[in-house]
Structures are given as structure tokens and as C-alpha cells.
C-alpha positions as YAML, in Angstrom:
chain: A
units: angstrom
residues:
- id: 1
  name: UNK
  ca: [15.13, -2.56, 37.59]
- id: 2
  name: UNK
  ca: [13.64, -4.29, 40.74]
- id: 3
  name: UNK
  ca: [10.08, -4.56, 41.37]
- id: 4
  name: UNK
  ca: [8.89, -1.44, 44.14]
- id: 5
  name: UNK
  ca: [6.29, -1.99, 47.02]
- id: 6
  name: UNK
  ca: [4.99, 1.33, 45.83]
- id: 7
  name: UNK
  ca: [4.73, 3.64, 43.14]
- id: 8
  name: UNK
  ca: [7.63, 6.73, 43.67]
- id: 9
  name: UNK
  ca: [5.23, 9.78, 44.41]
- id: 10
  name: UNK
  ca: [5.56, 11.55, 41.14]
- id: 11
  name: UNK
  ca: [3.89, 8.42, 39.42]
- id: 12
  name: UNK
  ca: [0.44, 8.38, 42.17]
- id: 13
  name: UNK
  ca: [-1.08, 11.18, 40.66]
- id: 14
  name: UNK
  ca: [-0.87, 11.19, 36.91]
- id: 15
  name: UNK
  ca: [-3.75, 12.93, 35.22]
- id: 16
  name: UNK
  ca: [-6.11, 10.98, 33.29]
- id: 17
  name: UNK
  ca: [-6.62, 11.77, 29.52]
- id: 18
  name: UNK
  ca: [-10.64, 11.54, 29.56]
- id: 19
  name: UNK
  ca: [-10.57, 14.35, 32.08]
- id: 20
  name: UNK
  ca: [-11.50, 17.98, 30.35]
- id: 21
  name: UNK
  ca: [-8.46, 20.19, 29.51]
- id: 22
  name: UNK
  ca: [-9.35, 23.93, 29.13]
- id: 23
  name: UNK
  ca: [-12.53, 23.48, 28.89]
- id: 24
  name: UNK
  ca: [-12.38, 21.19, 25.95]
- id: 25
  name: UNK
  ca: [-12.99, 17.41, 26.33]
- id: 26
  name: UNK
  ca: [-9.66, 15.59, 25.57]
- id: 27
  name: UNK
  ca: [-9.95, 12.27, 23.09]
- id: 28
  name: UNK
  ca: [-10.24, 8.99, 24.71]
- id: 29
  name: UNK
  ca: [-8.14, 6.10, 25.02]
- id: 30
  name: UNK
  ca: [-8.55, 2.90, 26.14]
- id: 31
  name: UNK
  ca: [-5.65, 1.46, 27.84]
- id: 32
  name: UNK
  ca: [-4.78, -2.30, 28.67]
- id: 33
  name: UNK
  ca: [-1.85, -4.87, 29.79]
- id: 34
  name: UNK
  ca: [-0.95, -7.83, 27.97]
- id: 35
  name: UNK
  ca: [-1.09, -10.57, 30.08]
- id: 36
  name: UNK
  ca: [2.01, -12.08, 28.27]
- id: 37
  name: UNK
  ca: [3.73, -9.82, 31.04]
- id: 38
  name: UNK
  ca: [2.26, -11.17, 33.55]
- id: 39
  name: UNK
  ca: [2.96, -14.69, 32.80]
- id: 40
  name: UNK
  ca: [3.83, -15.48, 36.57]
- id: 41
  name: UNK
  ca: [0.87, -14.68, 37.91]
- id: 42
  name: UNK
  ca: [-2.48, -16.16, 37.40]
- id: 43
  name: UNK
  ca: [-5.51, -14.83, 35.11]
- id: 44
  name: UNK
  ca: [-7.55, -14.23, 37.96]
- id: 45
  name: UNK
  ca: [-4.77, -12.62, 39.63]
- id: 46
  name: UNK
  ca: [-3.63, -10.54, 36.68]
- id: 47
  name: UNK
  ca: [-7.48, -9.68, 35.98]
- id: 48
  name: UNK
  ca: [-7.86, -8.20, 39.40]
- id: 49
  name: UNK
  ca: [-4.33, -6.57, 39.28]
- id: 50
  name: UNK
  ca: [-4.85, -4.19, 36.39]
- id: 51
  name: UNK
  ca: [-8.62, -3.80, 37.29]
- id: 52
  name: UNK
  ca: [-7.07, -2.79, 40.55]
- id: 53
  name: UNK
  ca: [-4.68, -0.52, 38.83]
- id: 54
  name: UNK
  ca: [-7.61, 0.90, 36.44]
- id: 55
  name: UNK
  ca: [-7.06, -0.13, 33.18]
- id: 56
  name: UNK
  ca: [-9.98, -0.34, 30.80]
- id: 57
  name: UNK
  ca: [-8.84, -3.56, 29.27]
- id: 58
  name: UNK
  ca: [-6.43, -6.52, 28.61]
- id: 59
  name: UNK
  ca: [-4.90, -8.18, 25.85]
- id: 60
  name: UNK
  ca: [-5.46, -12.07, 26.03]
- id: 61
  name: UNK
  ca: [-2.77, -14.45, 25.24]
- id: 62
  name: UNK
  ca: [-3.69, -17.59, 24.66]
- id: 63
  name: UNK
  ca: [-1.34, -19.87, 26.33]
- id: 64
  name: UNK
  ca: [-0.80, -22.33, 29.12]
- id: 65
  name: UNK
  ca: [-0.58, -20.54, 31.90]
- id: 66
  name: UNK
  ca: [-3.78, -18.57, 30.89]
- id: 67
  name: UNK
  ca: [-6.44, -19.32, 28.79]
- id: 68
  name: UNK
  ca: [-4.85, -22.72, 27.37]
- id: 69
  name: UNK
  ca: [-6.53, -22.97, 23.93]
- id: 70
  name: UNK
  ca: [-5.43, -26.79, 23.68]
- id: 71
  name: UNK
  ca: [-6.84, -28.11, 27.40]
- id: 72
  name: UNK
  ca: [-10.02, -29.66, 27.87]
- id: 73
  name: UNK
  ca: [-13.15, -27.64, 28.31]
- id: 74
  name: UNK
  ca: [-11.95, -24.25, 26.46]
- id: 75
  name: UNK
  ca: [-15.85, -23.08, 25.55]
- id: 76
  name: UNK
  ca: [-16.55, -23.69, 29.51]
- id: 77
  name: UNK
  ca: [-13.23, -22.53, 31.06]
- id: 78
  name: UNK
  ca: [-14.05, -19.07, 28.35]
- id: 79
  name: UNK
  ca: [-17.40, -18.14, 30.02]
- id: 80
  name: UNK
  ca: [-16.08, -18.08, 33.12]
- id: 81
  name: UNK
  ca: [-13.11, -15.93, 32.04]
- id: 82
  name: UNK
  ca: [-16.33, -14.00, 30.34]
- id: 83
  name: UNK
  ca: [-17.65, -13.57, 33.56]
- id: 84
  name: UNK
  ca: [-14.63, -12.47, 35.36]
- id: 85
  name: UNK
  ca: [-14.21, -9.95, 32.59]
- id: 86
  name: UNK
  ca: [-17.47, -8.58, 33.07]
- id: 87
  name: UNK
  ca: [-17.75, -8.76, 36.60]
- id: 88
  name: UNK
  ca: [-14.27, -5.92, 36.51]
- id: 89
  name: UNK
  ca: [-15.70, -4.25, 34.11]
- id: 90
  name: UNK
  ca: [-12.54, -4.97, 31.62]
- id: 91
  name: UNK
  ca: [-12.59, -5.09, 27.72]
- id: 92
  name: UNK
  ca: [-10.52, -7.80, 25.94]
- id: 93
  name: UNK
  ca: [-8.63, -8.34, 23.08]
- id: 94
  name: UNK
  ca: [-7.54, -11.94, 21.92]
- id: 95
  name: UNK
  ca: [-3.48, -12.41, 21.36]
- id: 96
  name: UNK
  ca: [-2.27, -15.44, 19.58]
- id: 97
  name: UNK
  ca: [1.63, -14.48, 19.78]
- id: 98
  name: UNK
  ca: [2.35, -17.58, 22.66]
- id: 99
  name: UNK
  ca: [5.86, -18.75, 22.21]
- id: 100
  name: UNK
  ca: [5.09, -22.16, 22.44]
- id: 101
  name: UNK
  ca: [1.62, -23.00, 22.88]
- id: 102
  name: UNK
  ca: [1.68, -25.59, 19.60]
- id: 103
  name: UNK
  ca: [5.34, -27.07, 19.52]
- id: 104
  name: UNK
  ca: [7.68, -26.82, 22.81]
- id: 105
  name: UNK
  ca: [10.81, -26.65, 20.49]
- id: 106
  name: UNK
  ca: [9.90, -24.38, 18.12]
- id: 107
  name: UNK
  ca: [9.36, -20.39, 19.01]
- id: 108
  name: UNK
  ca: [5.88, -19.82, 17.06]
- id: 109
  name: UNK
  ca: [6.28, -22.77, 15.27]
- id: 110
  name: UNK
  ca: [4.40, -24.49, 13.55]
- id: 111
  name: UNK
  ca: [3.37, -20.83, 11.49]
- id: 112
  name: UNK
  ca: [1.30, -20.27, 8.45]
- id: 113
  name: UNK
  ca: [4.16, -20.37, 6.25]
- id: 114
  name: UNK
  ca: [5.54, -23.74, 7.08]
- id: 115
  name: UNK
  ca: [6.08, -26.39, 4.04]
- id: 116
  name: UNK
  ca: [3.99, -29.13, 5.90]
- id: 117
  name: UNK
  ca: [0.16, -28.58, 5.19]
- id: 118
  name: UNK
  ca: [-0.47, -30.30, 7.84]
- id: 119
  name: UNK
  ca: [1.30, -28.18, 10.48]
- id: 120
  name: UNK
  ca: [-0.06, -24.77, 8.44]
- id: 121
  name: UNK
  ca: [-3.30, -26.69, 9.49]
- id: 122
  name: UNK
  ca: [-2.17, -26.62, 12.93]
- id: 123
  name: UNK
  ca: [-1.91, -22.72, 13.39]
- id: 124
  name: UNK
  ca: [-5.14, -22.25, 11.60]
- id: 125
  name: UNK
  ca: [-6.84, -24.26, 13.90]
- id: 126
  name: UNK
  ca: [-5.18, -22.50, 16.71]
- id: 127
  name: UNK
  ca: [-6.52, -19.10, 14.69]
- id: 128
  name: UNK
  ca: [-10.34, -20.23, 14.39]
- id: 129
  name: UNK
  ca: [-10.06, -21.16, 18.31]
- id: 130
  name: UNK
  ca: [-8.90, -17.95, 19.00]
- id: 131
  name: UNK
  ca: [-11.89, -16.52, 17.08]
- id: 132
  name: UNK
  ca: [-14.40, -18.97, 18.57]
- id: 133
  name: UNK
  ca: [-13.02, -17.39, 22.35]
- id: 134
  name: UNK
  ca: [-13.09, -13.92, 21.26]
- id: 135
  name: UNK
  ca: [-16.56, -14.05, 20.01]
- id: 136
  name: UNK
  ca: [-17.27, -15.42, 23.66]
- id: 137
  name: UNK
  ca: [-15.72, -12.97, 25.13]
- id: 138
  name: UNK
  ca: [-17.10, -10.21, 23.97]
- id: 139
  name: UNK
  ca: [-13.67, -9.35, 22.08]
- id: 140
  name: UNK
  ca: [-12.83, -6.34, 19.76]
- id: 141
  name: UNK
  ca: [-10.63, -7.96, 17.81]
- id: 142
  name: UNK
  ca: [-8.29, -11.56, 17.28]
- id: 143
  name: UNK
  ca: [-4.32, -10.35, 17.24]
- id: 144
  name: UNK
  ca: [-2.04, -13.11, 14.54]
- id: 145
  name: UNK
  ca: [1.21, -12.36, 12.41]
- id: 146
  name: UNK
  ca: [2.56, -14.34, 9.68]
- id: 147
  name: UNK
  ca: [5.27, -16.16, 10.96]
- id: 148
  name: UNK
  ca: [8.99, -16.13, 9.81]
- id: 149
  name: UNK
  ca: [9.57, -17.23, 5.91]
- id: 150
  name: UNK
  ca: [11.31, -21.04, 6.35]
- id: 151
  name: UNK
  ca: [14.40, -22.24, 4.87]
- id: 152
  name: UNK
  ca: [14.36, -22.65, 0.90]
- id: 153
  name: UNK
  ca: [10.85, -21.09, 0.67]
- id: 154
  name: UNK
  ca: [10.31, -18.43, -1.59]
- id: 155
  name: UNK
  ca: [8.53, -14.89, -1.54]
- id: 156
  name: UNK
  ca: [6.04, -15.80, -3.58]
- id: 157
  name: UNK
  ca: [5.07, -19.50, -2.26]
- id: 158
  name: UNK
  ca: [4.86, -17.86, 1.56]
- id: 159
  name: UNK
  ca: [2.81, -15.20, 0.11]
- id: 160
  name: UNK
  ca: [0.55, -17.78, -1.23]
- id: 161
  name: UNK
  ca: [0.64, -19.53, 1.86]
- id: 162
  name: UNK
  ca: [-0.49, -16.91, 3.92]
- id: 163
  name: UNK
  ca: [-3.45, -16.15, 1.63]
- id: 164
  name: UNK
  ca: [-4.53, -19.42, 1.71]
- id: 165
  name: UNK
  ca: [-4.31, -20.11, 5.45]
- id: 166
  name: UNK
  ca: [-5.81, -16.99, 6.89]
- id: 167
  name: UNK
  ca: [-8.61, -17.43, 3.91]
- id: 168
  name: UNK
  ca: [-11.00, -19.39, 6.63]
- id: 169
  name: UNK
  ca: [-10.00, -17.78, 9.57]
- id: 170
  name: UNK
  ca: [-10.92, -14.36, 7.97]
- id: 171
  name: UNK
  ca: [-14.49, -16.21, 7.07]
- id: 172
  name: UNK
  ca: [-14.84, -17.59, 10.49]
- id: 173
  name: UNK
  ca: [-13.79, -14.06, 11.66]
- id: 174
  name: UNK
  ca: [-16.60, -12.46, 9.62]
- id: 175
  name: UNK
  ca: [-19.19, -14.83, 10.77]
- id: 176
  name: UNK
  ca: [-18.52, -13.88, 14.07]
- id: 177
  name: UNK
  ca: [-18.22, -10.39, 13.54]
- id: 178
  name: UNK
  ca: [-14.45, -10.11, 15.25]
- id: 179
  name: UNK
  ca: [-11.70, -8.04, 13.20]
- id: 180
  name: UNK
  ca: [-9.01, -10.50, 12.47]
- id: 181
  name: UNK
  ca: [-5.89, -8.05, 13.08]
- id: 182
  name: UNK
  ca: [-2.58, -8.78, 11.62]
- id: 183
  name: UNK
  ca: [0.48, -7.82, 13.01]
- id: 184
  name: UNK
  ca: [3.21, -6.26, 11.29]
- id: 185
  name: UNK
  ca: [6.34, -8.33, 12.92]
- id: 186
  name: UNK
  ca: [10.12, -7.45, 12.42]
- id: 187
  name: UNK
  ca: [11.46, -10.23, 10.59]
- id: 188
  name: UNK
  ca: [8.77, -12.20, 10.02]
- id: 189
  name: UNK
  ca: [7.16, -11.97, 6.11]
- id: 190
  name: UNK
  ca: [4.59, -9.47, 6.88]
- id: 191
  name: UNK
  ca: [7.16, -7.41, 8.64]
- id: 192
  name: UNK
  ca: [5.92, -3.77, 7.97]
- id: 193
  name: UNK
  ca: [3.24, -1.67, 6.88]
- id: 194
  name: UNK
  ca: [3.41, -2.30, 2.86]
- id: 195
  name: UNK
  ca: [3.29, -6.20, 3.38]
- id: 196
  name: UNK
  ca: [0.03, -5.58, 5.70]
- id: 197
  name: UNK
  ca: [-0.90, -4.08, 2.28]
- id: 198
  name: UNK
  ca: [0.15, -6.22, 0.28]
- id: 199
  name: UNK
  ca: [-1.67, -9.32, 2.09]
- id: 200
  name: UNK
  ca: [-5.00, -7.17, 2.09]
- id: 201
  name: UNK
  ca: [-4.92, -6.50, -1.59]
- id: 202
  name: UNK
  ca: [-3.66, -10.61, -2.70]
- id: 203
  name: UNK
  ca: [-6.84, -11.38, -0.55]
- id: 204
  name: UNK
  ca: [-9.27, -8.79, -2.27]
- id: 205
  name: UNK
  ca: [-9.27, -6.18, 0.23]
- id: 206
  name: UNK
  ca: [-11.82, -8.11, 2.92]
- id: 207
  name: UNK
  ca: [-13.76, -5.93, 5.04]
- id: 208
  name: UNK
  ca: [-12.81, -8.29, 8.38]
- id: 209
  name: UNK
  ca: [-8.70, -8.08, 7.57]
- id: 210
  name: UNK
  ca: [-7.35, -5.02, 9.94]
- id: 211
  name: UNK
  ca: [-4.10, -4.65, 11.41]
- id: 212
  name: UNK
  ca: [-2.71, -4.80, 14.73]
- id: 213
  name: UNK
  ca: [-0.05, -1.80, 15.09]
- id: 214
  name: UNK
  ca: [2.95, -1.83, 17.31]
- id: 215
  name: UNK
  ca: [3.98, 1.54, 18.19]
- id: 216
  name: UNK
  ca: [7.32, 0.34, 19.01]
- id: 217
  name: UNK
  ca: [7.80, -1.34, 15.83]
- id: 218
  name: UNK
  ca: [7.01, 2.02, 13.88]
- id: 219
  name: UNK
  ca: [10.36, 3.08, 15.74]
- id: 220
  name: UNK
  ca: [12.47, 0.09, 14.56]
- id: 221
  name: UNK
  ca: [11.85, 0.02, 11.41]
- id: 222
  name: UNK
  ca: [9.24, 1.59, 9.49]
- id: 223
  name: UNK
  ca: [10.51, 4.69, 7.27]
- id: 224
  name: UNK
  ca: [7.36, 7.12, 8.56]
- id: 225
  name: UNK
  ca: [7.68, 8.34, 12.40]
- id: 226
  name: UNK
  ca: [5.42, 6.40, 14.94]
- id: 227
  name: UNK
  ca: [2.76, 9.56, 14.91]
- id: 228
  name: UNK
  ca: [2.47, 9.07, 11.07]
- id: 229
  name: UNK
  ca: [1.99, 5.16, 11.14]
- id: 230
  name: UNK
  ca: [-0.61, 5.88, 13.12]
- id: 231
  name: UNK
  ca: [-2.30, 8.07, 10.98]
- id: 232
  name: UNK
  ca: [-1.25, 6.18, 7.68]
- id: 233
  name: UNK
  ca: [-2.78, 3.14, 9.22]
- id: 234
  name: UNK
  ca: [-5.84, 4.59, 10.58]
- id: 235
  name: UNK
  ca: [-8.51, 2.95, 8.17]
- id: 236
  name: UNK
  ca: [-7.31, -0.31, 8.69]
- id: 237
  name: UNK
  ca: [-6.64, -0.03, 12.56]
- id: 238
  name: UNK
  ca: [-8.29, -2.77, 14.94]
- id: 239
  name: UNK
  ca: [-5.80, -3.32, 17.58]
- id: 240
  name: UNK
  ca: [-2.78, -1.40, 18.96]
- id: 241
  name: UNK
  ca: [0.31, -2.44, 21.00]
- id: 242
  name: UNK
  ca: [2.47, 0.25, 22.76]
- id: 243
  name: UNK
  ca: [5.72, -0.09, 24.91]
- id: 244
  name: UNK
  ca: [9.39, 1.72, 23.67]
- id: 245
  name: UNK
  ca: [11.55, 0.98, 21.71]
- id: 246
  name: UNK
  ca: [14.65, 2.29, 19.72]
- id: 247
  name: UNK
  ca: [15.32, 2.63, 16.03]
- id: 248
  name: UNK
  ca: [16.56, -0.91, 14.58]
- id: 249
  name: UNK
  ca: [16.80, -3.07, 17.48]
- id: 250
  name: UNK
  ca: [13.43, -5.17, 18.10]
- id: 251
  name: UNK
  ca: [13.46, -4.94, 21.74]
- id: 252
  name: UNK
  ca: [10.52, -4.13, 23.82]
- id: 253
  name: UNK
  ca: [11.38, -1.69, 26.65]
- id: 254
  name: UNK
  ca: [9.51, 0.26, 29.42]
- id: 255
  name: UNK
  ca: [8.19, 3.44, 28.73]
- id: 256
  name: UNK
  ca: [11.52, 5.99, 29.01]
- id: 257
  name: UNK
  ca: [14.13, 3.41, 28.09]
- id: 258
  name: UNK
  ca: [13.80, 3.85, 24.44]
- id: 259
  name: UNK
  ca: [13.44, 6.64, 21.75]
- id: 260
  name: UNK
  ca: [9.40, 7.33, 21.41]
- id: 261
  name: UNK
  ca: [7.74, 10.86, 22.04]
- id: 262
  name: UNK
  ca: [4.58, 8.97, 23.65]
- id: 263
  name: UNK
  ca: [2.52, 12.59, 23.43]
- id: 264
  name: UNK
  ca: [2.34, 12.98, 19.59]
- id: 265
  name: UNK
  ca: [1.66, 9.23, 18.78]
- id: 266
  name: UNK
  ca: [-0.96, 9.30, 21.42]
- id: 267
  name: UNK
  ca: [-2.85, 12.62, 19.59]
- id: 268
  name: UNK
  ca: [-2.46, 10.82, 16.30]
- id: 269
  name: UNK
  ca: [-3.91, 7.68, 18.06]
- id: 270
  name: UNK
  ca: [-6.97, 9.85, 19.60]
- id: 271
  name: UNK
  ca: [-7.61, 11.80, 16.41]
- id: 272
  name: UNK
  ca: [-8.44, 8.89, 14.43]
- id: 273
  name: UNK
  ca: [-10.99, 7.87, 16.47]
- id: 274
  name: UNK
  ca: [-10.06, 4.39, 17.20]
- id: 275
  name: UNK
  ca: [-12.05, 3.00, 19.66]
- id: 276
  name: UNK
  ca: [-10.23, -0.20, 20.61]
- id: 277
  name: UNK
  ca: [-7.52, -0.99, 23.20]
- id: 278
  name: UNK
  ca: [-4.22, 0.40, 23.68]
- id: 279
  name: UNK
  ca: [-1.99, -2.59, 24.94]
- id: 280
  name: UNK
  ca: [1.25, -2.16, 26.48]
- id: 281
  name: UNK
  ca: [3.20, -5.22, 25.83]
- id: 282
  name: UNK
  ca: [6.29, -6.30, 27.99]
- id: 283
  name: UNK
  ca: [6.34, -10.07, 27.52]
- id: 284
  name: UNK
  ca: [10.30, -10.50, 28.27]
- id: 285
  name: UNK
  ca: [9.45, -8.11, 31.85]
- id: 286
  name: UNK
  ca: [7.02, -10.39, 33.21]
- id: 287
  name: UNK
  ca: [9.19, -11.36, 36.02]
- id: 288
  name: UNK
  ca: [7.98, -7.57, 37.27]
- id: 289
  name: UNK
  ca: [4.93, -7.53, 36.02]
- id: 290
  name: UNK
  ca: [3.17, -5.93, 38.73]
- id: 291
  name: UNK
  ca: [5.97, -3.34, 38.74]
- id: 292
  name: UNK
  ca: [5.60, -2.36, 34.81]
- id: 293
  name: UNK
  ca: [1.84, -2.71, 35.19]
- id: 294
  name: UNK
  ca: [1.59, -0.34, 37.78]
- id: 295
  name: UNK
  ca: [4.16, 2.09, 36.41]
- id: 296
  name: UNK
  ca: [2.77, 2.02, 32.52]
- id: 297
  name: UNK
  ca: [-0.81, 3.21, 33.16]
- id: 298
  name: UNK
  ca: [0.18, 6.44, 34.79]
- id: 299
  name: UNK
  ca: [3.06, 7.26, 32.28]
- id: 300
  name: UNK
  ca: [0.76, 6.99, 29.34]
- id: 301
  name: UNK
  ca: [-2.21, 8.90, 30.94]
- id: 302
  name: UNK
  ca: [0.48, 11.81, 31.68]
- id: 303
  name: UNK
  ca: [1.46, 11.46, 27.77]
- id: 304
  name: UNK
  ca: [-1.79, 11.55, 26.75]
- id: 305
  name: UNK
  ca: [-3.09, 14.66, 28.78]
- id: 306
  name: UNK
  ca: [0.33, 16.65, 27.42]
- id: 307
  name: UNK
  ca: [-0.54, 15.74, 23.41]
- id: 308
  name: UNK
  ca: [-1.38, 19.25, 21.42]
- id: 309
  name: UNK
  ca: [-5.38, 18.91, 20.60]
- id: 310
  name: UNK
  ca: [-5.84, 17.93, 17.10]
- id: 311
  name: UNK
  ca: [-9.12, 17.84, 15.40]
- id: 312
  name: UNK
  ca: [-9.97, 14.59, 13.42]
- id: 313
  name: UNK
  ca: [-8.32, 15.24, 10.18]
- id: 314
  name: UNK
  ca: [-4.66, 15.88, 12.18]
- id: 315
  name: UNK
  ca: [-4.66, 19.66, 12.18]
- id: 316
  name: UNK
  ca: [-3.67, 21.52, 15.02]
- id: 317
  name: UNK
  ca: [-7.23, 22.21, 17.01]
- id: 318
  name: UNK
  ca: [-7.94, 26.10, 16.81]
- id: 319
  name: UNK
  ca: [-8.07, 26.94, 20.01]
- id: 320
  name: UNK
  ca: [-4.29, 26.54, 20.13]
...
């Protein structure tokens, strides 16, 4: 689809979901952008674009055309990101999902799961940076996943290996006070919902482990509708990523390509009260960025004002 000058007129005047519906004050969400789709353009430029375009927020990927975590002067180069954050009134979240911010030949390589101690060592560090930034930042949470399981390594071992690696970050996590929120990620070994359980009970059920939940992957391939993920995951829920998607093929797509009824998820997403950022995330769209940025916001605000009320347990609100 090619990038428009300007928004087609039914898109201009989509109703925003903290506005009052009869009579009764609808839930809030936050909404933000990922700036891994809008990898063309720069931070201060992407900033200003979805501040612009008024969302409440933006999800951070560290990488080199951003924030590079791995250049000279990250602590300074942060504050002044800080400021810029401040200064347009944005909330952050922290993504660590660059492609190849740590090896240029291998897609999220080197991960936590790798044989070489040494190269675990290597994301871990890139982990504890991310914390370090999102404390400066004023953050609500650091975004990680677990990486694909390697060649010849077994369940158990990568298991172990996960524990192990994310045991620090989660303690340099909790000293900063920043949720550490795993991602559920097709194919990797936390891939679903019931490994994001299993990791939190190997590593004693830590108060600073929370998840980071992909609508879209609900809809490829977890057995419970998106709406229910939601509220299944709702204790554990620190960060959320939105954009479509349709059942069993891991491929991000604009809101109305894919399969997801946007207004129920959106309810369940209100009614649990979560209080952090809604990110849409179109990395492999960032060649129309602006475009998807400009057409997301007022799609999901229109979903959001058409969810049925629920009250905070999931039950249809009374007044309906």
C-alpha cells in the first residue's frame, strides 16, 4: 500500500476512547508506535511524528539507527533522549528485539540460549544496558524474549540457560525498579503463554518477571482467543504489543489485513486495568512508517470507543 499525503476523511475524526460514552467514563488506554517502524527516520524525527500524531507513548528499540546501546556516550546520548521525551510529553517503553544490534550475521544472535558462555554474556550485557536506559528514561518496563533453541541443544539445557542468564538482569531490573517483560515469541523457546509460566515458576516466581503480550501472537498460535490472553495474562502484564495478524502465520500486518476483532481485546485490555503502553508494532512496514503511524492511532481509538463496557472482573457492565 503506498504511503498517502493525507489521512482518507473517514480516518480524521476517529473518536478517542478516554472521551465519556453515555455518560459513563470509558477505560483508558495508552497507545504508542514502535520505533522499529520507523527505522528510516530519525528519533527526533519519529519522536515529534507520533507526538504530532498524539500518541501517549513509544516503544524504544535499541538499535543503531536510534538509541545505539553499543556507541560511545549511551548514559549522555539517554538524557537527552530523556529530555526530548519529556519535553513531548511521551511515555516510553524499552525494546531489545534489534535484528542485529550484537552480530551483523546473525538475526538476534548471539541469544540467551547460545552454547558459548561467552556470547550468552553478550546479550545479558545488552539486557542490563537496556535496564540501565530505561531507568533513565523514566521507562515502564524493559521488553526481551528468549531467543531460538540452537542446534543439538536440548529442552532442558536452554531452559537452564535462560534461568541463569536473565537471573542478573531480573536483579538489576529490581534494583531499578523496571518490570523486566518477557515476550512470548513464535518459535523461539518461550514461544507461548505456558513457557512464560514455566520460566516464572523455574525462577521462583520473582516479583520483577512480567510479560510482554503480543496481541497478534494470541491469534497465531495460542489455543485461548486474543480477548482471553488478555485476561489470562492480566496479573503478570507489563507491556503490550498490538498490530494483526492471522491464525498460524507469524506475520505482522496493519490493522484490517488480518483476522483480530480489535473491540473485544481492547475491553479485555481496559478491564484489567493495565496501565502501561499499548504498542503497535510494524517493524517489516517501516518503509511507510509515517503512513501506518498515522493510520494506526485512529483505527484503534475507533476500536476502543465501540468495545461493550465491562466492569473489572470481565462481566458485561450493567448498564448494558
Amino acid at each position: 500500500m503506498s504511503p498517502h499525503t493525507h489521512q482518507p476523511p473517514h480516518e480524521q475524526a476517529a473518536p478517542d476512547p478516554r472521551t465519556h460514552r453515555d455518560g459513563e467514563r470509558v477505560p483508558s488506554l495508552r497507545f504508542g508506535y514502535g520505533t522499529n517502524g520507523l527505522a528510516d527516520l530519525r528519533l527526533d524525527d519519529a519522536l515529534a511524528l507520533l507526538a504530532d500524531l498524539g500518541y501517549d507513548g513509544v516503544g524504544l528499540t535499541l538499535d543503531h539507527m536510534h538509541l545505539d546501546p553499543l556507541a560511545p556516550d549511551l548514559a549522555a546520548r539517554t538524557r537527552r533522549v530523556a529530555h526530548r521525551l519529556a519535553e513531548l510529553g511521551l511515555g516510553v517503553t524499552v525494546e531489545t528485539g534489534a535484528r542485529y544490534v550484537l552480530d551483523p550475521r546473525r538475526k538476534h544472535g548471539p541469544s540467551l540460549l547460545d552454547p558459548d558462555a561467552g556470547d550468552r554474556a553478550r546479550r545479558a550485557d545488552l539486557l542490563l544496558k537496556a535496564v540501565r536506559v530505561a531507568a533513565d528514561l523514566g521507562a515502564h518496563a524493559v521488553h526481551c524474549f528468549s531467543g531460538v533453541t540452537p542446534p543439538g541443544t536440548d529442552e532442558e539445557t536452554a531452559w537452564k540457560r535462560l534461568a541463569e542468564a536473565l537471573a542478573p538482569v531480573l536483579d538489576a531490573a529490581a534494583a531499578a525498579g523496571v518490570p523486566l517483560a518477557v515476550e512470548p515469541e513464535p518459535g523461539h523457546l518461550l514461544g507461548d503463554l505456558d513457557g512464560f509460566h514455566r520460566l516464572r515458576r523455574t525462577l521462583g516466581d520473582p516479583e520483577n518477571l512480567g510479560l510482554t503480550l503480543d496481541i497478534g501472537h494470541c491469534q497465531c498460535l495460542e489455543p485461548l482467543p486474543p480477548a482471553d490472553c488478555v485476561r489470562a495474562a492480566a496479573p503478570w502484564l507489563r507491556h503490550v504489543q498490538i498490530e494483526d495478524m492471522r491464525r498460524g502465520a507469524h506475520e505482522h500486518l496493519p490493522f484490517g489485513d488480518g483476522e483480530i476483532d480489535f473491540p473485544p481485546v481492547l475491553e479485555a485490555l481496559a478491564a484489567t486495568g493495565y496501565q502501561g503502553l499499548t504498542v503497535v508494532e510494524l517493524p517489516r512496514h517501516s518503509h511507510a512508517g509515517p503512513h501506518y503511524a498515522e493510520r494506526s492511532l485512529p483505527f484503534l481509538r475507533r476500536a476502543a470507543a465501540a468495545a461493550p463496557r465491562t466492569n473489572r472482573s470481565g462481566e458485561p457492565s450493567a448498564t448494558h
